[in-house]
N, C-alpha and C positions, 0 to 999 in steps of 0.2 A: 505242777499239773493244774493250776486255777485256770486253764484256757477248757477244759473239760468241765462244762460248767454244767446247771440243769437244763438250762434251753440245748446244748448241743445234743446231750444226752437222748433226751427226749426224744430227737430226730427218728433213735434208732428202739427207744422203748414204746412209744406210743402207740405202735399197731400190737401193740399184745395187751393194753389195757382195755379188754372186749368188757367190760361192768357198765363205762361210761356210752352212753350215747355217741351215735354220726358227729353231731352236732357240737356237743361237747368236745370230742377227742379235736375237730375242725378247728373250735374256736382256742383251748388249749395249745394246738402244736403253732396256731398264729401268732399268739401271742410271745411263745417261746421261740421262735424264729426271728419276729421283730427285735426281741432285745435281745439276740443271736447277734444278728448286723449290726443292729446299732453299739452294740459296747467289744465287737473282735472284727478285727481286717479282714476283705476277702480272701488275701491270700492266708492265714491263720485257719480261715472255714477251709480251703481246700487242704490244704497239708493234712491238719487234724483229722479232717474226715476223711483224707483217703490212709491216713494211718490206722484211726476205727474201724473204717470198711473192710481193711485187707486187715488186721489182727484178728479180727473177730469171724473172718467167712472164710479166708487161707492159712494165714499162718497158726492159727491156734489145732483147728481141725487136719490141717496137712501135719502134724507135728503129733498129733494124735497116732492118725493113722501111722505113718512113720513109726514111733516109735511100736505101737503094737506089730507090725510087721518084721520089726526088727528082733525083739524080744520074747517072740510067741508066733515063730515062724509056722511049725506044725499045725497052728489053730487058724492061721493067716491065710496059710495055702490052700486050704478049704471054700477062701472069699474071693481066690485070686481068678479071674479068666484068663489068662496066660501062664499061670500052673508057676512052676518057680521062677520063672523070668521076671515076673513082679512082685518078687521078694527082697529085698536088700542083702541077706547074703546069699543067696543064688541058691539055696535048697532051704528044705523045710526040716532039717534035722541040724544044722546048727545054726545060732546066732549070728547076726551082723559082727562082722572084724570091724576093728579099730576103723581102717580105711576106708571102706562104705559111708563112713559117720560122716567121712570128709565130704557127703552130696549137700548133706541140711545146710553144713558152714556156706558150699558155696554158692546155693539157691537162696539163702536168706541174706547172704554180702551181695551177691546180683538184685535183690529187691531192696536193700539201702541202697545202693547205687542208685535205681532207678527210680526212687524218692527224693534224692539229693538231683538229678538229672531234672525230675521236677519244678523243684522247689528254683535252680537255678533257672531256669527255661523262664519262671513267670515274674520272677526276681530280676529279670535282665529287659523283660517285655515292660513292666512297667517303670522301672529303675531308671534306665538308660536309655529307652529308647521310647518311653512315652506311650506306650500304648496302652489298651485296658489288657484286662488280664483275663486271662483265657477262660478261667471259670467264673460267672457272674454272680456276686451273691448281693441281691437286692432285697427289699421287703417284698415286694410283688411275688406271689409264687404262682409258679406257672401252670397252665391249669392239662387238666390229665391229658387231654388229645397234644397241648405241646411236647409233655416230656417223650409220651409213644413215638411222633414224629422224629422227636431229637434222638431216641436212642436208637430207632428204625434205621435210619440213615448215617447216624453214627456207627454203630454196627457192621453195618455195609461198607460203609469206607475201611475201617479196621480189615474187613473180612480182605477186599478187594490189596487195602495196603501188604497182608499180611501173605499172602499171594503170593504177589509179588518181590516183595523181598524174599521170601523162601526161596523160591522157586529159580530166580535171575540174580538174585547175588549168592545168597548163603550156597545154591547149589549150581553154580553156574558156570560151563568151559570155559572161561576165556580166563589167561596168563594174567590178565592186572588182580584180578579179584581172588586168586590162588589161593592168598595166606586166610583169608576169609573163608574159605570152602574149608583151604583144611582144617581151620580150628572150629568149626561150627562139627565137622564129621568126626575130629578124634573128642570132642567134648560130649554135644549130646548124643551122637551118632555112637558113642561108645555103650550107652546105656543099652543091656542087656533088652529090656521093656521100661514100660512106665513103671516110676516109682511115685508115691505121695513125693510134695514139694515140687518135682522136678520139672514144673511149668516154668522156674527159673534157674533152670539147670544148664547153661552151656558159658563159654568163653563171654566174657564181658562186650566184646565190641559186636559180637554176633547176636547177643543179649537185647544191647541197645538199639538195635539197625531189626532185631525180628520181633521183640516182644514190647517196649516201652513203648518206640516212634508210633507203630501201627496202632496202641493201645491211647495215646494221648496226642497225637495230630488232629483224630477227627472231634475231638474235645475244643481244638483250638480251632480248626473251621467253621464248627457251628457255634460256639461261644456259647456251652452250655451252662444254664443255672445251675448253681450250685447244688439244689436239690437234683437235678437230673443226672450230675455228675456223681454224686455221692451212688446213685441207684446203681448208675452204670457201673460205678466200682466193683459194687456186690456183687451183682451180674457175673462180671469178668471175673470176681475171687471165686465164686462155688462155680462156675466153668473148670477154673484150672484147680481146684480142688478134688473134683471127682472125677476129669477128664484124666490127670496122669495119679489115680488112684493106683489104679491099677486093679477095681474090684470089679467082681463080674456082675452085681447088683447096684444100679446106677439111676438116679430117680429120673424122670423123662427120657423121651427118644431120643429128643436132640442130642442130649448128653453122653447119652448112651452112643448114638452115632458120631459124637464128637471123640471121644475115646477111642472107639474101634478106630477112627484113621486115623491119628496119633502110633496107635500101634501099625498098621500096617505103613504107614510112613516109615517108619524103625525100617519093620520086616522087611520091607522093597529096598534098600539101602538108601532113599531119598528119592526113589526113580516116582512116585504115586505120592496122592495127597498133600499135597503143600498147603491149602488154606484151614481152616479151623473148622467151618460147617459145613464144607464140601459144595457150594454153592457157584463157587469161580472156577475149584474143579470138576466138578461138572459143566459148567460153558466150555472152559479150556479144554476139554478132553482126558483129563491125569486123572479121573475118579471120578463114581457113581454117585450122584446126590442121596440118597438113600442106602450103596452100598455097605456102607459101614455098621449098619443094623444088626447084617447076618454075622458079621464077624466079630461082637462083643469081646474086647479082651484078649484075642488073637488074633490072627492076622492070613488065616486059612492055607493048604497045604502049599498053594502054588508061591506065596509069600516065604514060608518059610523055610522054603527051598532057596531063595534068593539070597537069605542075612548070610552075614561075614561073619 
């Protein structure tokens, strides 16, 4: 563990040591970044910190929540806005079975995947075919209006990519893409509601094609700095953190609205909400850009009339 050193460290303590000065904490986390680069590989800064960024904002807090939902249903169901559908054993009077437990193994084996899917993706860019590598990690750090721009439009593309793949493969008529519809419908489409973790909750190639590519292409388009890239991680880990929480207490609207269509995606059998902020569906017509506000956590009568 000597690649976890104090300059990386720093990256993610520095904004809680409020004692020190603007100026200080600026000329600190410089100095700790310069001999960041210069003594660990780019691609080391990326792995590492997106292993920090999702341990620390997903996997630790989704593993949290989880397990209290699981073992303290009765007290859970009280937090839940979808009542016991966003409990892991399906009521509030007994415990998660053996087999529910099987969600965490396979949401946390889809997020190794999608770290190794990574690590090869930038290991092959610059390995074998020369290119730089998709996350930039230089001394120069970029200054506040770059990173807003890079994740503004990084963002948008995800949103726009993630759409799209929902929407025309994962759920799409046509006879070639078959085996694809059906394992994305009996995987996640099986889940009752949201549970903690279950932002990587579905068949592995369905995984990769809905949740990685849309989450790390727009990464390699704009060829973000390391530091923008680490942010965006966080970003995207307390998104999917508190989006398939499954609680009816949810900090911002966004998120708030980001959840509610998650669930009514569920509810509608895939027929509404395909993108993440509701942004694409609202141009496209499949859902209201602020819909999802009024229905926090459910999925309202005329939805719940539609699940299988």
């Amino acid at each position: 563990m000597d690649f976890i050193t104090v300059p990386f460290l720093s990256i993610f303590v520095l904004p809680s040591l409020s004692a020190y000065s603007s100026s200080l904490n600026l000329l600190f986390f410089y100095m700790s970044w310069t001999t960041l680069v210069l003594s660990v590989s780019a691609l080391r800064i990326e792995m590492i910190g997106t292993l920090v960024a999702r341990l620390l904002f997903w996997v630790i807090p989704s593993c949290i929540f989880f397990l209290f939902d699981a073992l303290a249903p009765s007290v859970a169901f009280n937090l839940k806005g979808g009542g016991e559908d966003g409990l892991p054993s399906g009521s509030k009077r007994h415990r998660a079975s053996g087999h529910i437990i099987q969600i965490p193994g396979i949401c946390l084996a889809n997020f190794l995947l999608s770290i190794i899917c990574q690590l090869l993706f930038e290991h092959t860019l610059v390995r074998y075919l020369n290119f730089r590598p998709a996350v930039q990690a230089t001394i120069a750090i970029p200054l506040p209006w770059h990173i807003a721009s890079h994740l503004f439009f990084g963002f948008l593309l995800r949103e726009i990519l993630s759409y799209n793949v929902h929407r025309w493969i994962l759920h799409s008529p046509h006879r070639a893409l078959a085996w694809v519809v059906k394992q994305h419908g009996q995987w996640f489409h099986g889940l009752r509601g949201t549970l903690p973790l279950t932002a990587h909750y579905d068949h592995p190639v369905p995984y990769i094609l809905h949740n990685f590519l849309p989450m790390y292409l727009p990464v390699y388009c704009f060829r973000f700095h390391a530091i923008t890239f680490i942010i965006y991680t966080i970003i995207i880990s307390v998104e999917e953190t508190f989006t398939y929480s499954g609680y009816s207490i949810i900090p911002t609207p966004i998120l708030q609205g980001t959840a509610s269509r998650v669930n009514m995606h569920l509810s509608s059998d895939g027929k509404r909400y395909f993108g993440r902020f509701g942004l694409v569906d609202f141009v496209m017509g499949t859902g209201a850009l602020f819909g999802g506000l009024a229905g926090l956590g459910g999925s309202g009568d005329d939805d719940r009339g539609r699940r299988r």
